[in-house]
C-alpha beads as a LAMMPS data file, in Angstrom:
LAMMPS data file: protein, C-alpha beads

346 atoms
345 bonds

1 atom types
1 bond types

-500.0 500.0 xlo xhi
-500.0 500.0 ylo yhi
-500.0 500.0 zlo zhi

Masses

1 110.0

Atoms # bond

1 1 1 -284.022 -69.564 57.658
2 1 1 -286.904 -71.125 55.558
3 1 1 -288.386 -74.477 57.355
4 1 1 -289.239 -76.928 54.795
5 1 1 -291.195 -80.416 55.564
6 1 1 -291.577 -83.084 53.075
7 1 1 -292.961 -86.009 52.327
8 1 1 -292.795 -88.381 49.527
9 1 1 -293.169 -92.049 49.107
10 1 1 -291.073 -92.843 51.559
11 1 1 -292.088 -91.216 54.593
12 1 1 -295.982 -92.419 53.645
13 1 1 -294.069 -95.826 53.985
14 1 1 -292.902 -94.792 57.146
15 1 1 -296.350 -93.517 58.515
16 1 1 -297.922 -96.684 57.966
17 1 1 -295.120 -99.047 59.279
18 1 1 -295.108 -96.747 62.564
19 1 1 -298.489 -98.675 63.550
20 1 1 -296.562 -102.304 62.502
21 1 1 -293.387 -102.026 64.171
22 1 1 -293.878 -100.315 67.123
23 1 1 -293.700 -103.430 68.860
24 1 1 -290.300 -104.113 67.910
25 1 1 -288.971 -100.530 68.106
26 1 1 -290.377 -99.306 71.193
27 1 1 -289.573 -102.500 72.840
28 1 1 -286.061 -101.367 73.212
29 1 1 -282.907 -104.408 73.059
30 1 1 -280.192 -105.117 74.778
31 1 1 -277.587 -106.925 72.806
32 1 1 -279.929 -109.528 71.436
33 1 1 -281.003 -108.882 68.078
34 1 1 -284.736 -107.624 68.112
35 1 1 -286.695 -110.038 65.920
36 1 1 -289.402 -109.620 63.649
37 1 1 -293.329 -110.745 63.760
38 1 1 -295.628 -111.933 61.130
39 1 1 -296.754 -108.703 60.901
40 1 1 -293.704 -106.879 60.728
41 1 1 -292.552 -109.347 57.934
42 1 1 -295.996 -108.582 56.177
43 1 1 -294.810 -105.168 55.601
44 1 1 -291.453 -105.838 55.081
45 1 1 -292.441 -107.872 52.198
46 1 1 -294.660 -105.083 50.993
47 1 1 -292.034 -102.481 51.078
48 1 1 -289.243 -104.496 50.064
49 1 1 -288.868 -103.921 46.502
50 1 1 -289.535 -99.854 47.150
51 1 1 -287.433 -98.045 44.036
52 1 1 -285.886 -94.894 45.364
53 1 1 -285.805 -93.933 41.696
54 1 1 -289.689 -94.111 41.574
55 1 1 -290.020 -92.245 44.681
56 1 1 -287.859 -89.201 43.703
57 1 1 -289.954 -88.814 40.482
58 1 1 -293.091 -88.835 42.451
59 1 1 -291.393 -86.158 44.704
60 1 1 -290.750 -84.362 41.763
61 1 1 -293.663 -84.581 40.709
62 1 1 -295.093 -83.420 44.165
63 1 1 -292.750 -80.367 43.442
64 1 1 -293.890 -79.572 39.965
65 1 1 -297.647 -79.340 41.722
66 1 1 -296.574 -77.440 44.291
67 1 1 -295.170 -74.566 42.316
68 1 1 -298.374 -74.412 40.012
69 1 1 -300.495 -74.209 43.380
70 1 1 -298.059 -71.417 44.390
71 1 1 -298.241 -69.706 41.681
72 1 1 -302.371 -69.792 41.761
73 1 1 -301.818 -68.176 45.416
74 1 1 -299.771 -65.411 43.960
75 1 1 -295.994 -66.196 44.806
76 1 1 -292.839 -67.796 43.081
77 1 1 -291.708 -71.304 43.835
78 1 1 -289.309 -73.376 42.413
79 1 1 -289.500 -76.877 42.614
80 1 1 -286.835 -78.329 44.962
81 1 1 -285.004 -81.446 43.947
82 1 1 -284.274 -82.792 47.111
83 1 1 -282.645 -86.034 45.634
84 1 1 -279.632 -83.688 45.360
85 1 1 -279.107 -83.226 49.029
86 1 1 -279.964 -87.381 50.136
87 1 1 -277.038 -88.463 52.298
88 1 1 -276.034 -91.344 53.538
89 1 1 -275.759 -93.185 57.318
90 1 1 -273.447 -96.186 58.104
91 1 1 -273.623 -98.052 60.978
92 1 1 -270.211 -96.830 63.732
93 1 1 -267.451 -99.312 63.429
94 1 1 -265.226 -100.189 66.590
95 1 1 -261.647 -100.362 66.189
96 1 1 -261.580 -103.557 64.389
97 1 1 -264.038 -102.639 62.009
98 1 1 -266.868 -104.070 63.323
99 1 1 -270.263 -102.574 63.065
100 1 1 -272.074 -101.237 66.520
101 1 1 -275.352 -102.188 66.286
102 1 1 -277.695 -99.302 67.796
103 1 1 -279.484 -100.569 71.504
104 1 1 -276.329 -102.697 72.359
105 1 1 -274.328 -102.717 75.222
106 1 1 -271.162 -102.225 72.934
107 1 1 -272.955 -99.381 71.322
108 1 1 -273.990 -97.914 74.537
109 1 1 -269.735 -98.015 75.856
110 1 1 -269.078 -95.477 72.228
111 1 1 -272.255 -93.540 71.990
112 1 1 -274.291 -93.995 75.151
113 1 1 -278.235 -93.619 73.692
114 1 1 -276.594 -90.879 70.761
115 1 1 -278.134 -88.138 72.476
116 1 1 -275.668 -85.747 73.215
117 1 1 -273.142 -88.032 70.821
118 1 1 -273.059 -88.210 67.079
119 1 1 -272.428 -92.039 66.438
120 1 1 -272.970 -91.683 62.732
121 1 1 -271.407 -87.770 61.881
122 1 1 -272.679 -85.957 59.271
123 1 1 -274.290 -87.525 56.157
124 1 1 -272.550 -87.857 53.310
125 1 1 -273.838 -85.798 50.340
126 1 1 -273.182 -86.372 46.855
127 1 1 -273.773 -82.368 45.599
128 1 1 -273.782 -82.344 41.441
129 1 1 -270.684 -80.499 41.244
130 1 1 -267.862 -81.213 43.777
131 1 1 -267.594 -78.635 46.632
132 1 1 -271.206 -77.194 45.680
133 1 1 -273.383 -76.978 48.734
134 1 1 -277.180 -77.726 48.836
135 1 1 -279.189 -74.321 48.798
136 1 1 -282.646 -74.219 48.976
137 1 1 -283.976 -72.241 45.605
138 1 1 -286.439 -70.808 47.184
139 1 1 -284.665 -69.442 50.540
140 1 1 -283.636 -66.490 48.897
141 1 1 -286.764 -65.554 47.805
142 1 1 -288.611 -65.791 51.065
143 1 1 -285.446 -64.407 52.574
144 1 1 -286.351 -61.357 50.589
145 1 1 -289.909 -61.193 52.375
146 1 1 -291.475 -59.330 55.510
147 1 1 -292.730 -61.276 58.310
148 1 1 -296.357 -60.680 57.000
149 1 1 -295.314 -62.217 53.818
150 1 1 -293.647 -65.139 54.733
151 1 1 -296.115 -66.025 57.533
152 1 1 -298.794 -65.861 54.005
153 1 1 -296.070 -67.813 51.916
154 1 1 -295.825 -70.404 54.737
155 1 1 -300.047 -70.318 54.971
156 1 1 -299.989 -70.974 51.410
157 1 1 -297.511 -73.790 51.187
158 1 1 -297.936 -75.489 54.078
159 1 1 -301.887 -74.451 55.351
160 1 1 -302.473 -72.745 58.834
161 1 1 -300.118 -73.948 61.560
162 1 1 -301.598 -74.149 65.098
163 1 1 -299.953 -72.537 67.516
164 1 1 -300.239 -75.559 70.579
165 1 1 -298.230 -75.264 73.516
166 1 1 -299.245 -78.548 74.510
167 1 1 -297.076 -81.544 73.757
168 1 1 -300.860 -83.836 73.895
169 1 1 -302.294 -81.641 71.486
170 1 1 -299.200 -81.603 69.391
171 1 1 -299.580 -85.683 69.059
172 1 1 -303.469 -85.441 68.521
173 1 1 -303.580 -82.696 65.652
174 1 1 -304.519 -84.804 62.408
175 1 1 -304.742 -82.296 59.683
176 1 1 -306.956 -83.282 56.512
177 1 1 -304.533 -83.300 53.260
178 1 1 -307.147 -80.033 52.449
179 1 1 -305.773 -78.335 55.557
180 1 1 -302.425 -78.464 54.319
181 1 1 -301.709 -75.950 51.965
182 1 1 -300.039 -76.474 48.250
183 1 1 -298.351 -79.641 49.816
184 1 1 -300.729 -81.648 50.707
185 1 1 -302.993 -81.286 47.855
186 1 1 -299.979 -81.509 45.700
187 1 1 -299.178 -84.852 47.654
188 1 1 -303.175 -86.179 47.745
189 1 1 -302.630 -85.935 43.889
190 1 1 -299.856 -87.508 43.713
191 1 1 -300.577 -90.453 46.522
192 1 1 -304.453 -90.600 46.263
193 1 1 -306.076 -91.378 50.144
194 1 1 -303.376 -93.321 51.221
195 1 1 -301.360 -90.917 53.246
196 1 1 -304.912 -89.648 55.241
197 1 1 -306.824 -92.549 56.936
198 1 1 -306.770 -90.606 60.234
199 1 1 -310.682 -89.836 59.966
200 1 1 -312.159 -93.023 61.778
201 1 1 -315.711 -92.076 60.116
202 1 1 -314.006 -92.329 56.357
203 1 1 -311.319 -95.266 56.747
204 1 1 -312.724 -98.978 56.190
205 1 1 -309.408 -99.907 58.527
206 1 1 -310.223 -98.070 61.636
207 1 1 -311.404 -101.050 63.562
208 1 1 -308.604 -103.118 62.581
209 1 1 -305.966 -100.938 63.290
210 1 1 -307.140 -100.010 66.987
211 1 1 -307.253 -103.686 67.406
212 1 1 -303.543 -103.960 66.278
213 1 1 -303.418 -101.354 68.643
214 1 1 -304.318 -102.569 71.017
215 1 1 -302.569 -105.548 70.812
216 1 1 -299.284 -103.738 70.812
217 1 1 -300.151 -101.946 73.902
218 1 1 -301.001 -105.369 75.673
219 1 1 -297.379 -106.502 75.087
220 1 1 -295.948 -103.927 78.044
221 1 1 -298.264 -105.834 80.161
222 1 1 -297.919 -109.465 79.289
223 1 1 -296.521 -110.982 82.754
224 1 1 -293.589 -112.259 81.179
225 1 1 -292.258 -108.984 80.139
226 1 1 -293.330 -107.130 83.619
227 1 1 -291.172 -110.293 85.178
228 1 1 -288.230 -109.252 82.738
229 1 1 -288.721 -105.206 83.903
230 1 1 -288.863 -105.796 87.381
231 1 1 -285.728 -107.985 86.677
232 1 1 -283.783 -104.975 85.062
233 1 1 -285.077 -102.434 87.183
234 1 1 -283.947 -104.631 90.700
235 1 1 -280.247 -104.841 88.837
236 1 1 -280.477 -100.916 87.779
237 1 1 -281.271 -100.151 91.422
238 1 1 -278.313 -102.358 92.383
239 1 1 -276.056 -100.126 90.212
240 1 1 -277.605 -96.635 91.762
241 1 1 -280.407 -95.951 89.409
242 1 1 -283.308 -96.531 92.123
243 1 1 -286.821 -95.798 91.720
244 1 1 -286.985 -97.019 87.510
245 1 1 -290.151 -98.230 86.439
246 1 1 -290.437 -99.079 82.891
247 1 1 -287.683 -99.816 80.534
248 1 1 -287.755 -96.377 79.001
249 1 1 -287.136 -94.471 82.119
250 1 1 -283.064 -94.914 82.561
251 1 1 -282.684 -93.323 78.922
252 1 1 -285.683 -90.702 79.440
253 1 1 -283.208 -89.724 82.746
254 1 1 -281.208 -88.415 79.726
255 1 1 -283.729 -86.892 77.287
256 1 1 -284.852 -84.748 80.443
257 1 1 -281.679 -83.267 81.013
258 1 1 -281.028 -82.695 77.536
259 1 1 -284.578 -80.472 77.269
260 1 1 -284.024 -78.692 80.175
261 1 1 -280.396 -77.286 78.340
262 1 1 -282.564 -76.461 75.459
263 1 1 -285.415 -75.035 77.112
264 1 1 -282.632 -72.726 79.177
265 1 1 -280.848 -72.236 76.925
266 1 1 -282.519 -71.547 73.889
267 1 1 -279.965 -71.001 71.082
268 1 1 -282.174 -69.183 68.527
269 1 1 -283.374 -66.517 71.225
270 1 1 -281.405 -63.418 70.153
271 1 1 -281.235 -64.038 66.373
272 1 1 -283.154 -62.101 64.494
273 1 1 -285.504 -61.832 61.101
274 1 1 -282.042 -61.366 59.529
275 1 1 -280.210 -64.004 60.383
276 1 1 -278.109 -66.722 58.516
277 1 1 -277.375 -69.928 57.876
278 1 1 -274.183 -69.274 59.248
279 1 1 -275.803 -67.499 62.275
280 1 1 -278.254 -70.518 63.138
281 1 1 -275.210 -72.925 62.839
282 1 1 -273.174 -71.137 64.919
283 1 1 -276.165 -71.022 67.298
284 1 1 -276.844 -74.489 67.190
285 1 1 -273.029 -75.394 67.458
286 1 1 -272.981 -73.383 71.001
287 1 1 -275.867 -75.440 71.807
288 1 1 -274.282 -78.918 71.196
289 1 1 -271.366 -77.931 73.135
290 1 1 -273.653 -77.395 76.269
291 1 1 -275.249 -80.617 75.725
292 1 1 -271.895 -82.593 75.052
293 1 1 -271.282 -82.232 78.990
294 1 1 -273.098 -84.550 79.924
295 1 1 -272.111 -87.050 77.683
296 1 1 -270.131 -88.905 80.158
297 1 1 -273.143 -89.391 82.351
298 1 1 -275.168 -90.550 79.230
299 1 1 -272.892 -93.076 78.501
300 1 1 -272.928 -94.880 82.088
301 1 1 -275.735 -94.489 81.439
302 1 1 -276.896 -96.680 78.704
303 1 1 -273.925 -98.954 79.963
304 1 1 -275.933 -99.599 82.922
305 1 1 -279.163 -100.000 81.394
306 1 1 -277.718 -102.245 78.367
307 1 1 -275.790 -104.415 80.854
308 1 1 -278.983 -104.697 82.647
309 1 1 -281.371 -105.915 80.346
310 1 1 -278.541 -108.449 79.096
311 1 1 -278.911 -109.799 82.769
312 1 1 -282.157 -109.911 82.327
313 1 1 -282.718 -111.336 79.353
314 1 1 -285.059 -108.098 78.604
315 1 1 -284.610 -108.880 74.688
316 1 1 -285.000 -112.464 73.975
317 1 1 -288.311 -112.101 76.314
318 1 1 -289.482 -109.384 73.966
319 1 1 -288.678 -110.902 71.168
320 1 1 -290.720 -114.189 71.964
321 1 1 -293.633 -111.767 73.087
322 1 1 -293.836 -110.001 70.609
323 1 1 -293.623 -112.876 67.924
324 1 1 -296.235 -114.608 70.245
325 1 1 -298.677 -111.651 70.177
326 1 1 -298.354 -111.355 66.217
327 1 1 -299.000 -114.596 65.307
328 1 1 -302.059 -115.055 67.185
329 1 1 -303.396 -111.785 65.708
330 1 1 -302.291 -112.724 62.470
331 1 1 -303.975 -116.457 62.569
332 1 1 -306.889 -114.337 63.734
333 1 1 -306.783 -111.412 61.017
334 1 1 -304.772 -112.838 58.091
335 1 1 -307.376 -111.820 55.057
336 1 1 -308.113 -108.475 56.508
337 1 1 -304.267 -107.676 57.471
338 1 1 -303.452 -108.649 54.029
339 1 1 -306.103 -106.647 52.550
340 1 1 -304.855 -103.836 54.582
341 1 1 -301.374 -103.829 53.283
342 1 1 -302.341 -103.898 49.961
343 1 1 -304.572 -101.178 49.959
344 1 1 -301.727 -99.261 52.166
345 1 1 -299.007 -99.833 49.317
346 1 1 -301.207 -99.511 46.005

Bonds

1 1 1 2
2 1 2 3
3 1 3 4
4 1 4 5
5 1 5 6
6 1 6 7
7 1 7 8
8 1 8 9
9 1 9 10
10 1 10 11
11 1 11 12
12 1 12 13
13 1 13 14
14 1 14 15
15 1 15 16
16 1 16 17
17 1 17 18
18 1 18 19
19 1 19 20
20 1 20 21
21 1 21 22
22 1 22 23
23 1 23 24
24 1 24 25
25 1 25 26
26 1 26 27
27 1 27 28
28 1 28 29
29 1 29 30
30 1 30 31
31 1 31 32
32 1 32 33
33 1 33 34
34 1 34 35
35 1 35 36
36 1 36 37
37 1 37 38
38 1 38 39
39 1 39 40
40 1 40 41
41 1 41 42
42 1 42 43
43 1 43 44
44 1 44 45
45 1 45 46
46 1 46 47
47 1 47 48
48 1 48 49
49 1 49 50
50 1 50 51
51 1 51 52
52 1 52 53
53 1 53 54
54 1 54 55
55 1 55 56
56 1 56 57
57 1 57 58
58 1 58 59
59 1 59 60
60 1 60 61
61 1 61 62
62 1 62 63
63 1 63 64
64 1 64 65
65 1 65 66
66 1 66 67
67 1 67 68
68 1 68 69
69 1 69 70
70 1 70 71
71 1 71 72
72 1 72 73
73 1 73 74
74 1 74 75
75 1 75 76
76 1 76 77
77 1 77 78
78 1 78 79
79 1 79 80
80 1 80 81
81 1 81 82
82 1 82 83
83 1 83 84
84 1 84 85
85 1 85 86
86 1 86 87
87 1 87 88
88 1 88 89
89 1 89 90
90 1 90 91
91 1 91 92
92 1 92 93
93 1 93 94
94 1 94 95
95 1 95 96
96 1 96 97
97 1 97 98
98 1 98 99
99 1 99 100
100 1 100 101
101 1 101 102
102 1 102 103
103 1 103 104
104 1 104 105
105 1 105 106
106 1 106 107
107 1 107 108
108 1 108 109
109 1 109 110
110 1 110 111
111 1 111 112
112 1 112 113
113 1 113 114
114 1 114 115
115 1 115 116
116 1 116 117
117 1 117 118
118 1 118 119
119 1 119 120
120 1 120 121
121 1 121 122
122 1 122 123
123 1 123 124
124 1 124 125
125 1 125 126
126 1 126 127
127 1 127 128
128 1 128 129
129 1 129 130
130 1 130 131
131 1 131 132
132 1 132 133
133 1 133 134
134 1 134 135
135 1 135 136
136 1 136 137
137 1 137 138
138 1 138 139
139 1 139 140
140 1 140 141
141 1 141 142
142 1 142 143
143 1 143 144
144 1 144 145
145 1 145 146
146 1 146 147
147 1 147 148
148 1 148 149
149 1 149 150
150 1 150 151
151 1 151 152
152 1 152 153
153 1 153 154
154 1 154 155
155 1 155 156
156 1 156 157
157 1 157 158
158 1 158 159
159 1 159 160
160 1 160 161
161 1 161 162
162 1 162 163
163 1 163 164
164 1 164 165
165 1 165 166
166 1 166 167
167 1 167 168
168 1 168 169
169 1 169 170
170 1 170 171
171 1 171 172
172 1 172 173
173 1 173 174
174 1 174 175
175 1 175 176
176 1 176 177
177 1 177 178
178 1 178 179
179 1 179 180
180 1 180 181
181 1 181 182
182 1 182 183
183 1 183 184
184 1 184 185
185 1 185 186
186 1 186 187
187 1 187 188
188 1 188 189
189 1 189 190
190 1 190 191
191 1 191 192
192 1 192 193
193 1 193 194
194 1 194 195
195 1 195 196
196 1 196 197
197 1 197 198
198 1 198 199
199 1 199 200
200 1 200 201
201 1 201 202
202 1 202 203
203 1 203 204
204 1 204 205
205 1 205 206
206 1 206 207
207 1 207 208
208 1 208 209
209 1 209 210
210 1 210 211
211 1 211 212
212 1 212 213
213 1 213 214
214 1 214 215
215 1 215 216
216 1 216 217
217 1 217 218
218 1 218 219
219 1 219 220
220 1 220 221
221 1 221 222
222 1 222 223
223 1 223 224
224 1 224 225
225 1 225 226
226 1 226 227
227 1 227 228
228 1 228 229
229 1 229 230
230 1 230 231
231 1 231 232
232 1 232 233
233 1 233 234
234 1 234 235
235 1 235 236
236 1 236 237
237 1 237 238
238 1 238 239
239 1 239 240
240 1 240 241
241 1 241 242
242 1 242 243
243 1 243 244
244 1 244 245
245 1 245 246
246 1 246 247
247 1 247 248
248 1 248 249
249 1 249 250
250 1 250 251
251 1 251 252
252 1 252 253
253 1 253 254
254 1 254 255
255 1 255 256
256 1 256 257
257 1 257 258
258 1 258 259
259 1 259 260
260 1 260 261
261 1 261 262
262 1 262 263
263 1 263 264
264 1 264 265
265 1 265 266
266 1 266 267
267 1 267 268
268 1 268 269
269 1 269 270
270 1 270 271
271 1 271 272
272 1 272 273
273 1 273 274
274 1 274 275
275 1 275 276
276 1 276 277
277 1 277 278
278 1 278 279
279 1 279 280
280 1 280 281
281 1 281 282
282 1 282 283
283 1 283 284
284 1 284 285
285 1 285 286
286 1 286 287
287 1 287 288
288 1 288 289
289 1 289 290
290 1 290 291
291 1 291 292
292 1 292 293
293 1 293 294
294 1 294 295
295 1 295 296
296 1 296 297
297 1 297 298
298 1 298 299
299 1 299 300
300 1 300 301
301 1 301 302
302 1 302 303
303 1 303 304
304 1 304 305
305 1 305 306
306 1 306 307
307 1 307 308
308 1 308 309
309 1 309 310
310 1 310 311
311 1 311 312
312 1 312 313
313 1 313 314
314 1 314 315
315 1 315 316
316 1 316 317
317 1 317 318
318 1 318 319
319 1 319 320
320 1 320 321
321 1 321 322
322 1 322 323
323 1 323 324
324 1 324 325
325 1 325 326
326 1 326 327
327 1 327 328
328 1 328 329
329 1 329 330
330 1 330 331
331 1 331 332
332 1 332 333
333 1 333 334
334 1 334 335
335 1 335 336
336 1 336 337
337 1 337 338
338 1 338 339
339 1 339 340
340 1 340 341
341 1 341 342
342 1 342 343
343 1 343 344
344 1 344 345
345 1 345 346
């Protein structure tokens, strides 16, 4: 089974909106509708005429540099036109139609927190020919290695991979675009500097984005969203989930359980250097099924919690927080945030 990671235009979008919206995403919602900040609209407006079109070629192009790096290190690759495989993800309907937005209450009765559900099934691909399946052109190829090769191949393509067992070192490793292998110089050519401002001594933003930071941070802390918490957490008690602390913790009740099936029951244990597609599916299906049990307890779950922060008002109070926090830091930044953006997106 070859691993592949990618990233094109899109995902450098993503990287850099992480920092902007976390606000808004982490904050959670009940069934009000999360709202948006200055500075989430600032980069809304910056991405919002992004041409998928555009950002295949430039993968593309990525791919085309990646093969002639390959080849320089002495193996075969073909470039991959993942365009091919792009699927697509609608929001659930309920029976009437409607859409279910994700983080409502009436999303939470279908799907619980679509952990152990699959609220959206599969993608849908549009292969060239009908009834074609996606392969990777390469898999056979490094399919065909030894472990010594392959471990070279994926050296090559992707640079050295640590081998952390620690989740905190995991979040803090910040590889150079150098230290990646055929990918990431293919992708510095391709995307200049703007995917790797991680080095605080060699990015002109570093001060202003740990004061956005920052500011995001302060918003768990602002007294009226501790008042809306504590409001939530007295109802969750009231409906047996005692002992809650922070808006995350009924749903992380849920993401525990579901890595303690993985972690004892690892799926991919017994397969071997030979195995298939088929025989990691099959794997992975077994898995699912374990995890599907407690589905039902996911899904009171999340109706708990979602009926909970509707009593409490969790979202609106968030939302006004949030928009509060933005706009001050926005009157405060506006040249440099716009400056920011620009050089983010050019």
């Amino acid at each position: 089974m070859t691993v592949t990671r990618i990233v094109g235009a899109s995902a450098a979008a993503a990287l850099v909106l992480v920092l902007a919206a976390c606000g808004g995403s982490d904050g959670g919602g009940g069934s009000a509708t999360p709202e948006a900040g200055p500075i989430d609209r600032l980069w809304e407006d910056a991405y919002g005429d992004w041409d998928e079109d555009e950002a295949n070629t430039q993968q593309m192009e990525i791919e085309e540099l990646v093969a002639e790096c390959m080849s320089k290190e002495g193996f075969e690759y073909t470039p991959v036109d993942y365009s091919s495989m792009s699927g697509t993800m609608v929001m659930p309907a309920d029976g009437d139609g409607t859409e279910l937005e994700y983080g409502t209450l009436e999303f939470a009765k279908k799907y619980g927190y679509g952990q152990t559900t699959n609220p959206w099934g599969d993608p849908v691909e549009e292969p060239v020919d009908e009834g074609e399946e996606w392969v990777d052109p390469n898999q056979e190829y490094v399919e065909s290695m030894t472990e010594t090769e392959m471990t070279a191949y994926q050296t090559a393509l992707y640079g050295v991979q640590p081998d952390f067992t620690e989740e905190e070192d995991w979040e803090n490793w910040n590889p150079t675009w150098e230290e990646q292998g055929c990918y990431g110089w293919a992708q510095h050519e391709v995307y200049g500097d703007q995917m790797w401002n991680s080095d605080d001594e060699g990015n002109e933003w570093a001060d202003l984005e740990a004061e956005m930071q920052t500011m995001y941070e302060s918003l768990e802390s602002d007294p009226r969203i501790t008042e809306a918490v504590s409001d939530w957490a007295s109802c969750m008690a009231d409906s047996g989930y005692s002992g809650l602390v922070t808006i995350y913790d009924a749903e992380n009740l849920i993401s525990e359980k579901v890595q303690a099936i993985w972690e004892d029951n690892d799926p991919y244990a017994g397969l071997g250097e030979d195995a298939t597609d088929e025989d990691y599916r099959a794997a992975e299906a077994a898995i699912q099924e374990r995890v599907s049990e407690i589905t039902p307890e996911e899904i009171e779950t999340a109706v708990a919690d979602y009926t909970c922060r509707d009593e409490a008002g969790y979202q609106e109070t968030y939302n006004e927080v949030n928009v509060d926090l933005q706009q001050q830091f926005y009157d405060a930044h506006k040249a440099d945030l716009e400056a920011y953006v620009a050089a983010m997106t050019s």
